[in-house]
C-alpha positions in Angstrom: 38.1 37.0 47.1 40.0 33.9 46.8 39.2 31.0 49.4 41.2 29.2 50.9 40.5 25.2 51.0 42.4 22.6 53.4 43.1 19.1 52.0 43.2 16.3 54.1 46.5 16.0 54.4 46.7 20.0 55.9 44.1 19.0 58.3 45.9 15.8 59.6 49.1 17.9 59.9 47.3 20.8 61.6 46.1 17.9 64.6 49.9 16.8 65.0 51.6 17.2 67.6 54.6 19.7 66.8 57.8 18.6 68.5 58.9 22.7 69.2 56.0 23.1 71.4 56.4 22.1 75.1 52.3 21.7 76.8 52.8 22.3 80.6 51.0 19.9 82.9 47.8 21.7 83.9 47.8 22.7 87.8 45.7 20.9 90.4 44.1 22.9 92.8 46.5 21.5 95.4 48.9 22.9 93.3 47.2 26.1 93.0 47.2 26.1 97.0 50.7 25.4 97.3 51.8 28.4 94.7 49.3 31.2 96.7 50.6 30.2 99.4 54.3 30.3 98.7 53.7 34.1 97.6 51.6 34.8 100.3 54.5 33.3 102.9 57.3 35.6 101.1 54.8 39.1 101.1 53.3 38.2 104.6 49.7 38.7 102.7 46.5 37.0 103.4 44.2 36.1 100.8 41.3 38.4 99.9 38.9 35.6 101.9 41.0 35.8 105.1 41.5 39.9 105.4 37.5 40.6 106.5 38.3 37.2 109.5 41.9 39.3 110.1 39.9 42.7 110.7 37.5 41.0 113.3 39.5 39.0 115.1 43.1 40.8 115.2 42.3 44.4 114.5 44.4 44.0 111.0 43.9 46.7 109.2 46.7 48.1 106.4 47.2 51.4 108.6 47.5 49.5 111.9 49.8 46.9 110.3 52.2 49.5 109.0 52.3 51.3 111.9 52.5 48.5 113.6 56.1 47.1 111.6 57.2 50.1 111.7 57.0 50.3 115.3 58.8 46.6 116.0 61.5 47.5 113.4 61.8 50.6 115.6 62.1 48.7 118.9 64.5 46.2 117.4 66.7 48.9 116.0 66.7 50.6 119.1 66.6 48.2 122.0 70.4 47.9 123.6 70.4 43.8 124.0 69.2 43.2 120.0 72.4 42.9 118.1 71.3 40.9 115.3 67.1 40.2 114.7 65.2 39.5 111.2 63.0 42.5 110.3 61.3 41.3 107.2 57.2 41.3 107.7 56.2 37.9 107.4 58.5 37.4 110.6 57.3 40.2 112.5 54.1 39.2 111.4 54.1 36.2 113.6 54.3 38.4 116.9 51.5 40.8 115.9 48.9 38.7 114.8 49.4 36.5 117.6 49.3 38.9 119.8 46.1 40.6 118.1 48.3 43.6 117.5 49.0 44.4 120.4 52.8 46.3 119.7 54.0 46.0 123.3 52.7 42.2 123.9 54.5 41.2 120.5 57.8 43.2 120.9 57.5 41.3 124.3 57.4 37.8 122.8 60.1 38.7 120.2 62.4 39.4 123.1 61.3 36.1 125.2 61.7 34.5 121.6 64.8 35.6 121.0 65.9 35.2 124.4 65.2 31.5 124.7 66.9 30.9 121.6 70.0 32.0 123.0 69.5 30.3 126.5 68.7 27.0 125.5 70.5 26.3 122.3 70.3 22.4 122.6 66.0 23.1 121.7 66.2 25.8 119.6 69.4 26.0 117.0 71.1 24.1 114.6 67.6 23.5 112.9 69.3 21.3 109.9 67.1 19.3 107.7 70.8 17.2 106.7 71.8 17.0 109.9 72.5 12.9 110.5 70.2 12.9 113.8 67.7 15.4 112.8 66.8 13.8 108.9 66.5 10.0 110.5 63.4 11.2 112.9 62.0 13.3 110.4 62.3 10.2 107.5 60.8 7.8 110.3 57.6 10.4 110.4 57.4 11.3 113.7 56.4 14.8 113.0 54.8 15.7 109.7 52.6 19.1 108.9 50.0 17.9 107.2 48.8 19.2 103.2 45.7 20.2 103.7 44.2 21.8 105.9 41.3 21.3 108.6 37.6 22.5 108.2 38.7 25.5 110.0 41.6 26.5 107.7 44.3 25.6 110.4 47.8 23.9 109.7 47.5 20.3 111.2 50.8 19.0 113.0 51.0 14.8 113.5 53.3 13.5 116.0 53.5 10.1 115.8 55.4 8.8 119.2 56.0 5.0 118.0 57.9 6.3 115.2 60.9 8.0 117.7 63.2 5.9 118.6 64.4 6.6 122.5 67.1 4.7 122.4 68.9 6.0 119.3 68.1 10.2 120.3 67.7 12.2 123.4 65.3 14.9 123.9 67.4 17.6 122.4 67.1 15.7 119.1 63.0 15.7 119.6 62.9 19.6 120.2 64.8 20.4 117.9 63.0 18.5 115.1 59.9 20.2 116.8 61.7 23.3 116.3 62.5 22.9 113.0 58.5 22.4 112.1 57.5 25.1 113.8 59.9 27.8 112.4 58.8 25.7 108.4 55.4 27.0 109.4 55.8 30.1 111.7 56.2 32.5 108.3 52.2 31.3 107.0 50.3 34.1 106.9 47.0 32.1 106.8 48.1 30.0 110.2 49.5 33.1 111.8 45.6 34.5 111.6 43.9 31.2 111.9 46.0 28.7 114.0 47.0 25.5 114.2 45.7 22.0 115.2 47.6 19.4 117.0 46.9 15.8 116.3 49.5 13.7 119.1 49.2 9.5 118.3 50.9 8.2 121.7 50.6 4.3 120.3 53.6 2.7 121.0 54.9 5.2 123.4 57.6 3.1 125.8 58.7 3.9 129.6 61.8 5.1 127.6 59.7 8.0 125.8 58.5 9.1 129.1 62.0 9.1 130.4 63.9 11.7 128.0 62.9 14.5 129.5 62.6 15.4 133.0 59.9 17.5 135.3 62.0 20.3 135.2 62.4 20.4 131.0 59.1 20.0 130.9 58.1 22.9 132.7 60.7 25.1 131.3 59.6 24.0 127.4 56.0 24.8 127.7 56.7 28.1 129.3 58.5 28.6 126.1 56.0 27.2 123.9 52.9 29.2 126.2 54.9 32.5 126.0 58.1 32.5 123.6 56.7 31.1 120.6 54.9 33.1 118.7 51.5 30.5 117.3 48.5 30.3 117.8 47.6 26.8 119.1 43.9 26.6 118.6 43.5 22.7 119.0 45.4 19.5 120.7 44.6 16.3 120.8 45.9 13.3 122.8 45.4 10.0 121.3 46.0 6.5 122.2 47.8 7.1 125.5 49.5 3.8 127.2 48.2 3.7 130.7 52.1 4.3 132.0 52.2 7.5 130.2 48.5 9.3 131.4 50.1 11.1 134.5 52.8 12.4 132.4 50.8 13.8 130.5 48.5 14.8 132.8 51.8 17.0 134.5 52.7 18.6 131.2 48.6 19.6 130.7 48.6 21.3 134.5 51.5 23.8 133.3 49.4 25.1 131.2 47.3 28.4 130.8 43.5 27.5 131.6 43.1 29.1 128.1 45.3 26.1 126.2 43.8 23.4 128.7 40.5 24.3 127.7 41.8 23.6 124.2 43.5 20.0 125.1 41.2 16.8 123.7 42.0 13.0 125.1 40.5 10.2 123.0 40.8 6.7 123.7 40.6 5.3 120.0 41.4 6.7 116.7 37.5 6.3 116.3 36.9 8.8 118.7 39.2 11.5 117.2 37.7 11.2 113.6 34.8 13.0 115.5 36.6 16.2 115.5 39.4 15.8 112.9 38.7 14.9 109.1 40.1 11.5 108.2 40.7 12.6 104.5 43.1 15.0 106.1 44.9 12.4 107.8 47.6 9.7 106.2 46.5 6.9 104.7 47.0 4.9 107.5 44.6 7.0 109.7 42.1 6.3 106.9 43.0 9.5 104.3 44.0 9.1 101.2 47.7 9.9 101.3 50.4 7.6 102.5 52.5 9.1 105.6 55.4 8.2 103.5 54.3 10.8 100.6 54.1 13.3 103.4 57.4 12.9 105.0 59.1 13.0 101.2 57.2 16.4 100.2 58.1 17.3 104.1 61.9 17.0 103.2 61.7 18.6 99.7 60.1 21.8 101.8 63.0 21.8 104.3 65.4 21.5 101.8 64.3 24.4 100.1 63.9 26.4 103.2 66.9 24.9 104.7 69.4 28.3 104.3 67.0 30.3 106.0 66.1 27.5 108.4 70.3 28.1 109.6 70.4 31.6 109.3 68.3 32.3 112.3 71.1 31.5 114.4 72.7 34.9 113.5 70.1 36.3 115.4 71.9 37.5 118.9 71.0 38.9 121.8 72.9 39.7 125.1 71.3 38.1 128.0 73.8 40.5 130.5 72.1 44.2 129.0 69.0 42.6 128.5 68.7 42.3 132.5 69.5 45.7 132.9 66.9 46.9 129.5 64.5 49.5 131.0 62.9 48.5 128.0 62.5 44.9 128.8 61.1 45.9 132.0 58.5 48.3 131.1 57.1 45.4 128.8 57.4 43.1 131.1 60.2 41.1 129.7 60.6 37.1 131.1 64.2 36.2 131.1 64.6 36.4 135.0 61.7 33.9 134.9 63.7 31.3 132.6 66.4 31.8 134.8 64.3 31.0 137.9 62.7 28.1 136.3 66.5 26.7 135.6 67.3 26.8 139.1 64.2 25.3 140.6 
């Protein structure tokens, strides 16, 4: 048998780099995050981890979940105001695990949904990451999702109020860019089942902030947020509040359910909120390791992406005349005289 024998010269060749072979960067485990869950956002799946946490706390099983599309796809196709709703199941996903499967409580919230959509445009539509307004307030950071999550697996949401400008947008501008956040996240299948935290620095808040929106917007947008939009707000907290600014927000935390108030945290310093949030979470600047401004950049490269699908919900219609006259809507309780109501008040 003959024997092959390198010489010194084969073996320093052998070691070379070969210019027709490409090496791929090695993922992170951030990275490794961010691919799971992009695939589990476009099947609606949660990890193998979350499904026994699913079972327990929203009755998720694979029978009751099929049924359970099956039956919103059926109400949607059927119901006389719907003319034009998305039926894929990460979306309808967002009304049954909120509503712990419940099929007539969420085909009730995709009706309020889709119903304040269409009554209060000027919140709710036109959600363009290019739009002029819209990309300024987003590049100052006053509203960034956070990368990682909290010690309890939930999406973290910073609003940052000294970063809005009151003087150069109105209040539309700041729901709408709220809007735009929340349908980014709405389609995660991990914050659908385990929630989301709200972190809310007031520093630098002016009389103008308090200003842009009046008693009556305020009531009507958290009866939107409490019953219309379809997340699971585990946490808030308030930091850093300007003295001018503690019965505002006093008002907005008396609209809502005793359930939410219970879940409503004031701090005084940013000290005091490290208690309860993570700092490494945080920006930089809160004392993480991030800068805020390597947030807002990865922030904008994910609405981008997302930005035809962000615009396409607007071709969801419904009409507000047959839906007050839906036996439907009434036998689940349906909200839209309320909205209506709260307009006039």
């Amino acid at each position: 048998m003959a024997t092959s024998v390198l010489q010194p010269e084969d073996c320093r060749r052998d070691h070379e780099p070969r210019p027709d072979i490409i090496e791929t960067p090695r993922l992170t485990d951030d990275d490794r995050i961010l691919l799971l869950e992009a695939k589990e956002r476009e099947t609606g799946e949660l990890p193998p981890e979350l499904r026994e946490t699913a079972r327990n706390e929203l009755r998720e099983e694979p029978a009751l979940r099929e049924h359970a599309l099956a039956q919103m796809r059926h109400f949607i196709d059927k119901h006389p105001a719907i003319k034009k709703c998305r039926t894929d199941t990460p979306f309808l996903l967002r009304f049954l695990r909120t509503k712990k499967y419940s099929i007539p409580q969420a085909c009730s919230m995709l009706e309020r949904y889709l119903t304040i959509r269409q009554m209060y445009p000027q919140w709710f539509q036109k959600l363009d990451p290019l739009d002029p307004k819209m990309a300024a307030v987003i590049d100052a950071g006053y509203l960034v999702p956070l990368p990682k999550r909290d010690a309890e697996g939930r999406r973290v949401v910073l609003s940052c109020m000294g970063r809005f400008d009151p003087h150069a947008y109105d209040s539309c501008v700041m729901a709408r860019v709220h809007s735009m956040i929340v349908e980014l996240l709405l389609d995660e299948p991990r914050s659908q089942l385990l929630g989301y935290t709200h972190v809310n620095d007031e520093a630098g808040m002016q009389m103008p902030h308090v200003s842009l929106w009046s008693l009556s917007d305020v009531r009507v947008m958290l009866n939107c947020i409490q019953n219309s939009t379809p997340m699971r707000h585990k946490r808030t907290h308030f930091v850093n509040i300007p003295h001018y600014g503690v019965k505002f927000f006093e008002f907005a935390v008396s609209l809502l359910s005793d359930k939410l108030k219970d879940r409503v945290m004031f701090h005084r310093t940013s000290d005091d909120l490290s208690k309860h949030v993570d700092p490494a979470i945080l920006p930089k600047e809160y004392g993480g390791t991030v800068p805020l401004r390597e947030m807002i950049e990865d922030l904008k490269r994910n609405l981008l992406k997302h930005r035809e699908a962000l615009l396409a919900l607007d071709e969801m219609c419904v009409d507000l005349h047959a839906l007050e006259k839906n036996d439907l809507s009434q036998d689940i309780h349906s909200t839209a005289g309320s909205f209506r109501k709260l307009e006039l008040d």
